[in-house]
Phi, psi and omega in degrees: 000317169287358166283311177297310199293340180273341171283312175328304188298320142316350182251309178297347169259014133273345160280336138359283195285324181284006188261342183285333195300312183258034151258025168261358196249114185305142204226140175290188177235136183254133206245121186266091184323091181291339188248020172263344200010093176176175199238149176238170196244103170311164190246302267208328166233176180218155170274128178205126172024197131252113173227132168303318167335309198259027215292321192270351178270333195281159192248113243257101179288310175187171219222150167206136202325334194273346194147178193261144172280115174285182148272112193239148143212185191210200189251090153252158212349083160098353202215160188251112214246100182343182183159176183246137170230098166285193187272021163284297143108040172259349172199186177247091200270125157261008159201171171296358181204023179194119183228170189247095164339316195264128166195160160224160214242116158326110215223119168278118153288097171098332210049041168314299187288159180253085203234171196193126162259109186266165182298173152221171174200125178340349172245354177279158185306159128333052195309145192281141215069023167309132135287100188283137204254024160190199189296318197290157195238036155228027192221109196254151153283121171211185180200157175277145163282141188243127173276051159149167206123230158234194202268323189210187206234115162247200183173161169316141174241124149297110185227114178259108206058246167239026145242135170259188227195115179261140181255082204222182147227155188273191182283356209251350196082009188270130213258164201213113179261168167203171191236001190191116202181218189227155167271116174270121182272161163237120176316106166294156210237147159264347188190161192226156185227111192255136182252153161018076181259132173254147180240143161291077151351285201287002157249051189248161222193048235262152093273143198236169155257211189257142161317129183253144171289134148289271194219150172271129150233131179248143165303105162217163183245134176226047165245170187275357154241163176285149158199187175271122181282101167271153189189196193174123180251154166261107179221156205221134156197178198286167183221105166222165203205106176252173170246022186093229161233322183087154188266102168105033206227131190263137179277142193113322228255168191281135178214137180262168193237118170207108156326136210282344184286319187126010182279114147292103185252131224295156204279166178222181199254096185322141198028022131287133190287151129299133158211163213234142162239134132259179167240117177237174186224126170257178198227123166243118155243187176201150165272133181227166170271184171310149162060027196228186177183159179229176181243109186255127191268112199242137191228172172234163174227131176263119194282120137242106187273087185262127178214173163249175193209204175204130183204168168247182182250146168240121168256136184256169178214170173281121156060041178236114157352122164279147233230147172202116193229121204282138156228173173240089249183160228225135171230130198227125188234131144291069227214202184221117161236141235231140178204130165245128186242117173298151178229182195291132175253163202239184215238117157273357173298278260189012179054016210266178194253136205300118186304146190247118187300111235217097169280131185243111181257122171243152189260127197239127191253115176264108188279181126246119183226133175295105149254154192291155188280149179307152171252122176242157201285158185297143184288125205299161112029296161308298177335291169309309210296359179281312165314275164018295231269000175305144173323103189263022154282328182298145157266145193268095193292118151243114147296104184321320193296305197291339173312332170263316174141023161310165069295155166199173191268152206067037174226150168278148154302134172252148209272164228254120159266178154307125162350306186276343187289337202285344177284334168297298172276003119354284199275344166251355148316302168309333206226025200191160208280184170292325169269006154276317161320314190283306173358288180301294222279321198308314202269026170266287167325322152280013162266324189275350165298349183283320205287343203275334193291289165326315165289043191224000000 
């Protein structure tokens, strides 16, 4: 007995949820095709919830002192029923003696659409792009001038057969038929325009495959000097490119593209892709010598390319201002990128691969080093008293280089001293003219003549 009662309680509450589920849901809005005589699903408008956030989006039926009255309807007995949403904006009255807490509220997506309330009159047709206020394609939104109040009344308009009938109530709850009042029409766009479109670099989102081999082409030079060997392959593959769908954007309609650089792109069919066969053509050269030749591999990666982008929109309409707006939207490309890889060229006498020229920078590191000057043993004797006996106009060629222990021709030697004298005529060789130097060998000489003299 507690099993049935616990299964029963489970079927109520899936019938529960299945009569709450579709006013919980967003729902299209259907439109009356005149020349289709049949009803089509706006792009542009929705049945949707009630959230204040989007409160600038809903679409405004009649005005009253407290705030604007929305287009709501709700579920009453079985059927989804046109209504008023005042500015308490806590239910939906679909009559003068009956309102729903649960409902949803007509939404201008974007403030996309174009709607308008034309006159109506009971005998008149349907008119195209009448908004219908369920599934049904005899049942319209429509509304009355309110003789106190609010600015109209609104209500249903009916039509059995080919006349209607608007179903409405007053500020008062008093339900009301009429016979004449205005109709929401939605303006069909004939055409679309994307202005100064920027792509977003930076959500942009590339998949490649493994690269495919086309075609091998070699390159050879058989003249008798080098020069560059040119050539060209011809290659073909599909191209498609969609710009998404978009928020409010009717699918199908002719539409152009211009790229924020001033670029034009052919024109497409809103959310249907372009595609395309190109054909193209690449260029492979090379510089080659004589007799030589290379082997070129040329492949491809078939490319899908995802970014976003920003643009604006302009919509056009027959005997309407065209309408503009900022959108946001994803452009998804197919396309083909192309790589020719050169490979090492060779000697066509013997196929062997050509040497190759290898500039080497090499780096040269400069020590500096001191060395002690050589020691050399003292100069016989003759030697001194010989200096003296020079010419004493000629001059006396000196060089740092013979001074380390250099010669050279025509220059005199200076004769081999004691270690320390030669660290002296270095520095003063280095730092003092040719006649100070002579200087120096005179006052050598005279310090060594006193000793010979003593030895004697």
């Amino acid at each position: 007995m507690k099993n049935r009662s616990r299964q029963s309680g489970w079927w109520i509450l899936l019938v529960t949820m299945a009569l709450i589920a579709p006013a919980a849901s967003e729902a299209g809005v259907n439109l009356f095709n005149s020349r289709l005589k049949q009803i089509t699903t706006s792009s542009t408008l929705k049945w949707k919830n009630f959230r204040k956030e989007f409160m600038n989006n809903y679409v405004v039926g009649a005005e009253s002192e407290e705030g604007p009255i929305y287009l709501c309807r709700a579920r009453h007995e079985g059927d989804m029923i046109l209504g008023q949403l005042k500015p308490d904006y806590s239910s939906c009255a679909v009559s003068g003696s009956k309102s729903y807490s649960i409902f949803e509220v007509l939404e201008n997506i974007e403030n996309a659409s174009l709607i308008d309330w034309i006159p109506w009159f009971k005998f008149n047709a349907r008119p195209h792009g009448a908004v219908a206020s369920s599934f049904s394609d005899s049942v319209f939104i429509g509304r009355m001038k309110a003789s106190s109040g609010y600015s109209h009344y609104i209500g249903r308009i009916v039509y059995e057969s080919a006349i209607g009938r608007l179903i409405t109530f007053d500020d008062k709850n008093n339900d009301l038929i009429e016979n004449s009042g205005d109709i929401l029409v939605e303006i069909e766009p004939v055409s679309y325009k994307l202005e100064d479109v920027q792509l977003d670099l930076k959500t942009e989102h590339i998949r490649q495959n493994d690269p495919e081999v086309f075609e091998v082409r070699t390159l050879r030079n058989d003249e008798e000097l080098g020069a560059t060997v040119t050539t060209e392959i011809e290659y073909a593959y599909n191209y498609t490119v969609s710009w998404g769908h978009g928020h409010g954007i009717a699918i199908g309609l002719n539409t152009t593209i211009e790229m924020a650089d001033g670029d034009v792109l052919p024109p497409i069919q809103w959310a249907n892709p372009f595609t395309e066969r190109r054909t193209r053509l690449h260029k492979l050269e090379k510089y080659l010598e004589p007799g030589t030749a290379c082997n070129v591999t040329f492949s491809g990666n078939r490319t899908a390319r995802d970014v976003e982008y920003t643009a604006k929109l302009i919509t056009f309409y027959n005997g309407k201002d065209p309408r503009s707006r900022q959108m946001r939207g994803q452009r998804i490309e197919n396309t083909l990128e192309v790589e020719a890889v050169y490979g090492d060229i060779y000697f066509l006498g013997n196929s062997s691969l050509v040497p190759t020229t290898t500039t080497t920078t090499t780096t040269t590191t400069t020590t500096t080093t001191t060395t002690p000057a050589p020691t050399v043993p003292p100069a016989p004797e003759e030697n001194d008293i010989a200096s003296p006996m020079k010419k004493p106009n000629t001059p006396v060629e000196v060089d740092s280089n013979d001074m380390m222990g250099d010669s050279g021709e025509g220059m005199i030697k200076t004769p081999p001293v004691k270690d320390d004298n030669i660290n002296r005529s270095v520095v003063g060789g280095l730092g003092s003219t040719p006649n100070s130097g002579n200087t120096m060998r005179f006052f050598y000489v005279t310090l060594v003549l006193p000793i010979f003299s003593f030895f004697h």
